[in-house]
MARBA-3410 file (N, C-alpha, C, O; in Angstrom, 1 decimal):
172
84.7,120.2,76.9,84.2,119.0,76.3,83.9,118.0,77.5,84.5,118.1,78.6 ~ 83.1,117.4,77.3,82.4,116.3,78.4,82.3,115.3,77.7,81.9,115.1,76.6 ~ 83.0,114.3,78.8,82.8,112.5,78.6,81.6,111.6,79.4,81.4,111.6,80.6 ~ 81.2,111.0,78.4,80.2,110.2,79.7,80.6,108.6,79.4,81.0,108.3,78.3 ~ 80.5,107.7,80.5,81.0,106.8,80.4,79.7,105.5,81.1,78.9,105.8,82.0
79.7,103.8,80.4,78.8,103.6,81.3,79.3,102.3,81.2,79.9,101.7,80.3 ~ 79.1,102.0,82.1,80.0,99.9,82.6,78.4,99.3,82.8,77.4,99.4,83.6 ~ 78.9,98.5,81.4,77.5,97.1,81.9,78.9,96.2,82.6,80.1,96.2,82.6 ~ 77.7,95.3,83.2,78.5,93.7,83.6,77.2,92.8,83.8,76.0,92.9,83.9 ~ 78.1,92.0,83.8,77.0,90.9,83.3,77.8,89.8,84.4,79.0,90.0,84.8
77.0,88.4,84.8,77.4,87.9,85.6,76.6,86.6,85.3,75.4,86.5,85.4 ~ 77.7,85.4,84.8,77.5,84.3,84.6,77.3,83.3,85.7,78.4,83.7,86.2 ~ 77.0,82.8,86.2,77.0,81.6,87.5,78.1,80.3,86.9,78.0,79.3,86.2 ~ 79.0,80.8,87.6,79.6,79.2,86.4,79.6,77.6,87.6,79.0,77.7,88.7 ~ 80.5,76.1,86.9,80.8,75.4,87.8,81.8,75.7,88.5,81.9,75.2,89.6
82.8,76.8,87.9,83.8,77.1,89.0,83.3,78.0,90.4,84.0,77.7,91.3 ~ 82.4,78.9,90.6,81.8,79.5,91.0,80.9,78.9,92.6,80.7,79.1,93.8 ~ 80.6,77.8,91.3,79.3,76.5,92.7,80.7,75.8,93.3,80.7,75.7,94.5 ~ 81.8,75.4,92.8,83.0,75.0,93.2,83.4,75.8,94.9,83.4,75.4,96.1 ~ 83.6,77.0,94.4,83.9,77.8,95.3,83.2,77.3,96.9,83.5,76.8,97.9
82.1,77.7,96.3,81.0,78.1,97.6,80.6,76.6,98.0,80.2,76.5,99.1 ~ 80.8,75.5,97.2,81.0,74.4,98.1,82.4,73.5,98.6,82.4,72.5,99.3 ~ 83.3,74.3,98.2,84.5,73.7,98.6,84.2,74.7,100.2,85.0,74.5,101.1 ~ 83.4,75.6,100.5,83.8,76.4,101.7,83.0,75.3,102.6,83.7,74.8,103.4 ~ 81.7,74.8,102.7,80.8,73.9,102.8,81.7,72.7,103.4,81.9,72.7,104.6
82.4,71.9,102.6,83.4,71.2,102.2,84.3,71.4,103.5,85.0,70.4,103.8 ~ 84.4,72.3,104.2,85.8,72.6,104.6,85.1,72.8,106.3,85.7,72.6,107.3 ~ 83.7,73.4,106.3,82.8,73.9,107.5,82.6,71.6,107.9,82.8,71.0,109.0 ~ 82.2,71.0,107.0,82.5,69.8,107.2,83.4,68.8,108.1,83.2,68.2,109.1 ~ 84.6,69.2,107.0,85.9,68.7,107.7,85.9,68.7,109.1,86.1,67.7,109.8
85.5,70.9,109.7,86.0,71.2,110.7,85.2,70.0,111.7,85.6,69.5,112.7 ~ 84.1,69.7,111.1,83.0,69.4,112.1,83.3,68.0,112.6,83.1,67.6,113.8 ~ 83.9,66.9,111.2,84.4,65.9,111.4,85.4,65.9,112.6,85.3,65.2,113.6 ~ 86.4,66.7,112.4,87.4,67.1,113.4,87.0,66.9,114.9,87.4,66.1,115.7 ~ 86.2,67.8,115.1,85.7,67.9,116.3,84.5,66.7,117.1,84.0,66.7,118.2
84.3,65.8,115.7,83.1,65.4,116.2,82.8,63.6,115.5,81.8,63.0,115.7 ~ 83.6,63.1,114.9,84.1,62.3,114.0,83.3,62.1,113.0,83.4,61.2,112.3 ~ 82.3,63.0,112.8,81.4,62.8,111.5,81.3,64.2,110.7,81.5,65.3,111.1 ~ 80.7,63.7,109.2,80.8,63.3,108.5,82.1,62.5,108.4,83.1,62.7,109.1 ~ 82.1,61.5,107.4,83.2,60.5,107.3,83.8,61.3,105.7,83.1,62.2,105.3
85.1,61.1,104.8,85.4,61.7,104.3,84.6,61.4,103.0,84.3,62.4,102.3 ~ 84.4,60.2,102.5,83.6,60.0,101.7,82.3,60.8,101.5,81.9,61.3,100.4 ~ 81.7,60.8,102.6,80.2,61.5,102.7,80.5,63.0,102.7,79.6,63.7,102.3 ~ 81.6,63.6,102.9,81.7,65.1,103.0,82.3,65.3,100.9,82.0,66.2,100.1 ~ 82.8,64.4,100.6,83.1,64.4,99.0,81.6,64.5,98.6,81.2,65.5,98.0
80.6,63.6,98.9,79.5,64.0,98.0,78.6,64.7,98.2,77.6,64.9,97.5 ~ 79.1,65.2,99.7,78.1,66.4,99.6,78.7,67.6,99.0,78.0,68.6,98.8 ~ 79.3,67.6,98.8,80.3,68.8,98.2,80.1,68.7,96.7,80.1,69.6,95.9 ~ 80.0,67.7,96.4,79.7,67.2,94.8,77.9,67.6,94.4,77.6,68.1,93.4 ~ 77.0,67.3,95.5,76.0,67.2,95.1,75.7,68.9,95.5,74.7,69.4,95.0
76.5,69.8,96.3,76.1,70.9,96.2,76.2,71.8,94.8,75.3,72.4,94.3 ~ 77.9,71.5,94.3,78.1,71.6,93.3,77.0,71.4,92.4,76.8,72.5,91.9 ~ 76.3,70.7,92.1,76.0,70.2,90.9,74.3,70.9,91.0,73.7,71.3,90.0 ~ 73.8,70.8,92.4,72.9,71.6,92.8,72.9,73.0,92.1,72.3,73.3,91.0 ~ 73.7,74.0,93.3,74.2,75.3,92.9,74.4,75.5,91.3,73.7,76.3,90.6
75.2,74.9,91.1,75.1,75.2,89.4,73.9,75.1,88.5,74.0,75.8,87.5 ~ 73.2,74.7,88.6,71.8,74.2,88.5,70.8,75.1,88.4,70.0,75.1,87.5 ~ 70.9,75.9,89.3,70.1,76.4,90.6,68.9,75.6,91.2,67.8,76.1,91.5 ~ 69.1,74.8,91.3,68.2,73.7,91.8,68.0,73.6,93.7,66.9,73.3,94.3 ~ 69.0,73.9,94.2,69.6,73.9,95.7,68.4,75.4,96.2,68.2,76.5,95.6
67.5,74.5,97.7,66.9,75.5,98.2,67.7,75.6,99.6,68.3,76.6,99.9 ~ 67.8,74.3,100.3,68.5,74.5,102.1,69.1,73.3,101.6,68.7,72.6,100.6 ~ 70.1,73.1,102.5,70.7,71.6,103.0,71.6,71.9,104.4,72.6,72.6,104.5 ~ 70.7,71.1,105.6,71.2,71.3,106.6,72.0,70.0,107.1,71.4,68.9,107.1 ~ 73.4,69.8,107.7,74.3,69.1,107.7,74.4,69.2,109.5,74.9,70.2,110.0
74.0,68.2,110.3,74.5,68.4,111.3,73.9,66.8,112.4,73.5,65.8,111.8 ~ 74.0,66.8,113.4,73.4,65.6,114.3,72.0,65.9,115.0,71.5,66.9,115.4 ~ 71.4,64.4,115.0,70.1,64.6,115.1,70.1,63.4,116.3,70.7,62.3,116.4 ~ 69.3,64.1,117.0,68.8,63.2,118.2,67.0,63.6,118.4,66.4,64.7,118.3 ~ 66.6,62.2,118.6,64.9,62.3,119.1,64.2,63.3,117.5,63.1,63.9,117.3
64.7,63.2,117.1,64.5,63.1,115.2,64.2,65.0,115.6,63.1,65.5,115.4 ~ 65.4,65.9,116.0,65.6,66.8,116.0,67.0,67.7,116.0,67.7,67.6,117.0 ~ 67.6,68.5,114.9,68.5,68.8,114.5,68.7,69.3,116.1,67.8,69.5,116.9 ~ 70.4,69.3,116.3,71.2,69.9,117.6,72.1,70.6,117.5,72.2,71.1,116.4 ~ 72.8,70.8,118.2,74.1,71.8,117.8,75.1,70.8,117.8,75.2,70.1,118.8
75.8,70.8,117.0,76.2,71.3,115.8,75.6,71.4,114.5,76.3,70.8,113.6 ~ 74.8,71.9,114.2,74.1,71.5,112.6,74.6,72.9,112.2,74.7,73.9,112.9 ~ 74.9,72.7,110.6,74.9,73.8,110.4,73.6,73.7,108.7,73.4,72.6,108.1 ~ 73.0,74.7,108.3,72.0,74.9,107.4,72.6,76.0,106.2,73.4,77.0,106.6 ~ 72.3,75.8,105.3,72.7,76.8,104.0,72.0,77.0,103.4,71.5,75.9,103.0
71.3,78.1,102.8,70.2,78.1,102.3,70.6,79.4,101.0,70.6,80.6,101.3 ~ 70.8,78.8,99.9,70.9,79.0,99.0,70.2,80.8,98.0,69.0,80.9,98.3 ~ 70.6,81.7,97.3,70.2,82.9,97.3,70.6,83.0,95.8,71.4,82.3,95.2 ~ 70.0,84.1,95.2,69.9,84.7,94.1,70.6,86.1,94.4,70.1,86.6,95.4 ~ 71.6,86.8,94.0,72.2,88.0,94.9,71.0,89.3,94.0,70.5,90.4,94.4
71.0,88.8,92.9,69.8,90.0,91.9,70.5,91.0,91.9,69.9,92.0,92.4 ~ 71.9,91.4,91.6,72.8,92.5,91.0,72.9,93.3,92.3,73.3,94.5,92.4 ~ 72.5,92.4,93.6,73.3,93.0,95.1,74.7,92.5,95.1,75.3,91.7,94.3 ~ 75.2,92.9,96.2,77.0,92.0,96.7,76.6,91.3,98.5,75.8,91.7,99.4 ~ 77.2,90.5,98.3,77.1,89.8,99.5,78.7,89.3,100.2,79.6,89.0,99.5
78.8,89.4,101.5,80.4,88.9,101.9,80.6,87.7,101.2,79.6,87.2,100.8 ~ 81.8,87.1,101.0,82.2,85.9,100.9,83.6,85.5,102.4,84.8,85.8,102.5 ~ 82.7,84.9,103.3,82.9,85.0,104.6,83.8,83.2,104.1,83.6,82.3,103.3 ~ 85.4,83.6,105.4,85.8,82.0,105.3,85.3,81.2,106.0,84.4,81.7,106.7 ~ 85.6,79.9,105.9,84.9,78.6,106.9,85.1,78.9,108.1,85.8,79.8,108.5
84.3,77.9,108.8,84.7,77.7,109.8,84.1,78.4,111.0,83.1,79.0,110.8 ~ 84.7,78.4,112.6,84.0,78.7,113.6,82.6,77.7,113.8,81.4,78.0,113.8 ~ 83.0,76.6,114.1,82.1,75.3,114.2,82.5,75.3,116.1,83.6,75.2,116.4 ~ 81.8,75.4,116.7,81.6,74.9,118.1,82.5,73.6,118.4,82.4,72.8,117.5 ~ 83.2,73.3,119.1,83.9,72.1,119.5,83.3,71.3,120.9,83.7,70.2,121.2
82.3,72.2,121.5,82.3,71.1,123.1,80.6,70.8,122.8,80.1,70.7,123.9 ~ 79.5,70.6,121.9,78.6,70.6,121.6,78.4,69.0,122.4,79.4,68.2,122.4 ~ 77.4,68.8,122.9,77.4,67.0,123.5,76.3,66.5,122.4,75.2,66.9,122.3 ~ 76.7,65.9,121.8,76.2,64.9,120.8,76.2,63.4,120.9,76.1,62.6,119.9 ~ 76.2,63.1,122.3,75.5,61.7,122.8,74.5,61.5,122.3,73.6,62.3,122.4
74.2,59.9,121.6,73.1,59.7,121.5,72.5,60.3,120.2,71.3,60.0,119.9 ~ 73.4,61.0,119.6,72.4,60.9,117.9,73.6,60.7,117.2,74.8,60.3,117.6 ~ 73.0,61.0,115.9,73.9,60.5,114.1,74.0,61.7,113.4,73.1,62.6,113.2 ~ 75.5,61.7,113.0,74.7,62.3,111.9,73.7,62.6,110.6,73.2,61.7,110.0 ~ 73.6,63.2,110.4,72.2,63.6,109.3,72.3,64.8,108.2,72.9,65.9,108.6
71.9,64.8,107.1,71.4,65.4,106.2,70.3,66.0,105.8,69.7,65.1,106.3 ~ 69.4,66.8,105.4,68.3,67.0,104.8,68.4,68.0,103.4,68.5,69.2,103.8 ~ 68.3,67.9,102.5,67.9,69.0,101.4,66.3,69.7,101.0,65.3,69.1,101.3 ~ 66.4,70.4,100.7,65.2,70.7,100.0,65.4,71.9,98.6,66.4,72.7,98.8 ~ 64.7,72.0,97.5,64.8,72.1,96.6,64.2,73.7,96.4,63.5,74.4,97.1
64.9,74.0,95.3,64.9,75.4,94.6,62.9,75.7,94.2,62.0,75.0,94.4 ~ 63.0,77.0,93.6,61.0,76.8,93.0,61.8,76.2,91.6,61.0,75.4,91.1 ~ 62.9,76.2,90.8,63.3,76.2,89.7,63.5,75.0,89.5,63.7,74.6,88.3 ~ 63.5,74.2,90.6,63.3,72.6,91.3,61.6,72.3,90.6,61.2,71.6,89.6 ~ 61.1,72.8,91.2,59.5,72.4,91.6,58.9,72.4,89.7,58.0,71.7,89.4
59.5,73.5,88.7,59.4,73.7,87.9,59.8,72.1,86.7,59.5,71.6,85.5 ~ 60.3,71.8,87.6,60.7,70.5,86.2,59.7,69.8,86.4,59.0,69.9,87.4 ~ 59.5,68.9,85.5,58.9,67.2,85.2,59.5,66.2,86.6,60.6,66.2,87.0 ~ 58.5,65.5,86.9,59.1,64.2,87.8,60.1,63.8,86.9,61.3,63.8,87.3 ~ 59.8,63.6,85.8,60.8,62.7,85.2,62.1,63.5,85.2,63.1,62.9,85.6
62.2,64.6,84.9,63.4,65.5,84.7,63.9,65.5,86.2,65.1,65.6,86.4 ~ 63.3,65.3,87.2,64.0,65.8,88.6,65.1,64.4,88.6,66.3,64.4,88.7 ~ 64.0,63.0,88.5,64.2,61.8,89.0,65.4,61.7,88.1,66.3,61.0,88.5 ~ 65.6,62.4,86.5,67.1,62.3,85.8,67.8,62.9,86.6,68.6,62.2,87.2 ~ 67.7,64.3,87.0,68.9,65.3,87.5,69.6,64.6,89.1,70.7,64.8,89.5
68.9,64.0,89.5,69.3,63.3,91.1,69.9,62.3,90.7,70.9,62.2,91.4 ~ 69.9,61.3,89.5,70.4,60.0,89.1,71.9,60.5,88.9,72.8,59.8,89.1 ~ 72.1,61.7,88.4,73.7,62.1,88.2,74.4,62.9,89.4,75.4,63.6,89.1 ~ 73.8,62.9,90.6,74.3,63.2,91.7,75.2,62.2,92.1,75.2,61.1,91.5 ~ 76.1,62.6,93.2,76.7,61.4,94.1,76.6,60.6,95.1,77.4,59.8,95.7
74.8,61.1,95.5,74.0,60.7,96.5,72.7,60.4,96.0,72.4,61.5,95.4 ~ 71.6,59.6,95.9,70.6,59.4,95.8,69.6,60.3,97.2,69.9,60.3,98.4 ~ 68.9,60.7,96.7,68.0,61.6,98.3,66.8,60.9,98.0,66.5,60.8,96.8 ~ 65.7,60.1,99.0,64.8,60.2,98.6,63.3,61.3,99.4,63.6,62.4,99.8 ~ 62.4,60.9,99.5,61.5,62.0,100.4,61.7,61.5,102.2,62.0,60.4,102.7
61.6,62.5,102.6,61.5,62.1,104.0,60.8,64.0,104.9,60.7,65.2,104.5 ~ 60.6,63.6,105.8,59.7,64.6,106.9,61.0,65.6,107.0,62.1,65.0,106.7 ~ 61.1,67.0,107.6,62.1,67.7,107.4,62.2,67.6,108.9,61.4,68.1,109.6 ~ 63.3,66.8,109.5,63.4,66.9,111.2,63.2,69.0,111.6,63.2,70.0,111.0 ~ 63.0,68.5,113.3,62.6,69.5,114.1,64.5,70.5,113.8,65.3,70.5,112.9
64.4,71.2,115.1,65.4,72.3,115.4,65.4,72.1,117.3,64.4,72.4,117.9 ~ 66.7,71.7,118.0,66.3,71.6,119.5,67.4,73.0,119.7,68.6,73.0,120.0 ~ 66.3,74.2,119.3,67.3,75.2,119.8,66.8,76.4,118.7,65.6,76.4,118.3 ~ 67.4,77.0,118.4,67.5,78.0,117.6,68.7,78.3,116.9,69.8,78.3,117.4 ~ 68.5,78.8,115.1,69.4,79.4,114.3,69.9,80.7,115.2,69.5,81.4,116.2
71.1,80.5,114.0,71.9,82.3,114.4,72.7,82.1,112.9,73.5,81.2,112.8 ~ 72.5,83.0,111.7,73.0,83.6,110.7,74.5,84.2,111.2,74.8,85.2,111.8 ~ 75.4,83.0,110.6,76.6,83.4,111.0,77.4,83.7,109.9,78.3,84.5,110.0 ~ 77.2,83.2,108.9,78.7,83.3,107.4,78.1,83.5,106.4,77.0,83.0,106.5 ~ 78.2,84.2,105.2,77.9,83.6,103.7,78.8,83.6,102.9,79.8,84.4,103.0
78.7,82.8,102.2,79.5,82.5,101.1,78.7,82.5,99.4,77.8,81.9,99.0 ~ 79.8,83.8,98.8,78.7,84.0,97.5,80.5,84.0,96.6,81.7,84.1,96.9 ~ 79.5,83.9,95.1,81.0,84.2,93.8,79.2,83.9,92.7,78.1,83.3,92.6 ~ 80.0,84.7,92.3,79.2,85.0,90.7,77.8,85.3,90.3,77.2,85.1,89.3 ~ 77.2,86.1,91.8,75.7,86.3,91.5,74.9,85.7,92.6,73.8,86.2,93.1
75.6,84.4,93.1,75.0,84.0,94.4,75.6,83.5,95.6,76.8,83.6,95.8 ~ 75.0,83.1,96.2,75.3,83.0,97.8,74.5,82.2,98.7,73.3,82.3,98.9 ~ 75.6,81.4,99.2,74.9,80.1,100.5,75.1,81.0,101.7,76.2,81.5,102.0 ~ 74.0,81.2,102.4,74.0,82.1,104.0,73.7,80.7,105.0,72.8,79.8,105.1 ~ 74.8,80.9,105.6,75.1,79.6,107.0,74.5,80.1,107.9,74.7,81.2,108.2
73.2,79.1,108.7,73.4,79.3,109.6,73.5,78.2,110.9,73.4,77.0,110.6 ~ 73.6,78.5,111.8,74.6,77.4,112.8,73.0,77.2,113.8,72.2,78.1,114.0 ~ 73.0,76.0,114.3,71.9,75.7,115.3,72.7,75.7,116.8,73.8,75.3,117.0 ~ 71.8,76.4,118.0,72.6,76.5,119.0,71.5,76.6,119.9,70.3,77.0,119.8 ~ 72.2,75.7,121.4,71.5,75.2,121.9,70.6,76.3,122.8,70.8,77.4,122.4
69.4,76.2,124.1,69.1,77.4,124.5,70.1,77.2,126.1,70.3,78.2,126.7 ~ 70.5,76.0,126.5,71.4,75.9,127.8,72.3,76.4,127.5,73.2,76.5,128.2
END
């Protein structure tokens, strides 16, 4: 006699899920604060909120978090850029490994987002609702340069998707 056997699964995206993957966000923050006195703690809560709320959404395309000088991201920045896994697996890598001797004279820090196609798909009016229940208002702005080059260092995925980090570093 012969058995055949077959496993569906199915895979919800929940708020616990966007939780996850921006409490890791959240924590790549902290380190940066640590080393570098910014983000302030308030501003790392709502980015962490507005990823959440993003991610869950699927609204979230990039959001790069790092210091900008001469209106060009530097090292320390780090970028996340948001993914669909499509019934692949992806690591779920921990935080962290943020550079500590980066010279960051002379700029601020900075933010930038940009949006999902699932983004682009709504109504003005529907976007301009969905931003009004964020914990940050974003409005348009030019996407600053890069003084250096990415390197794909971490991802962080749970439930189907995945934020892939990557870190700006300098070419000296």
């Amino acid at each position: 006699m012969s058995s055949s056997y077959s496993i569906t699964e199915s895979s919800t995206f929940t708020v616990t899920h966007a939780r996850h993957m921006a409490a890791k966000v959240a924590t790549d923050l902290k380190r940066m604060q640590r080393f570098y006195g910014a983000p302030s703690d308030a501003d790392i809560a709502a980015y962490e909120g507005e990823v959440i709320a993003l991610l869950k959404a699927g609204y979230l395309g990039t959001v790069t978090y790092g210091f900008r000088r001469n209106g060009q991201f530097i090292e320390p920045t780090l970028r996340y850029t948001a993914q669909d896994l499509s019934d692949s697996a992806a690591n779920d890598d921990d935080p962290g490994r943020i550079r500590a001797s980066a010279d960051v004279s002379g700029s601020t820090f900075y933010s930038y987002l940009t949006y999902s196609v699932a983004w682009d798909r709504l109504t003005a009016a529907e976007q301009d609702q969905f931003k009004k229940g964020l914990p940050l208002y974003r409005g348009g702005a030019a996407a600053p340069g890069i003084s250096g080059y990415l390197v794909d260092d971490r991802t962080y995925s749970s439930g189907g998707r995945a934020l892939n980090r990557s870190s700006v570093r300098s070419y000296s």
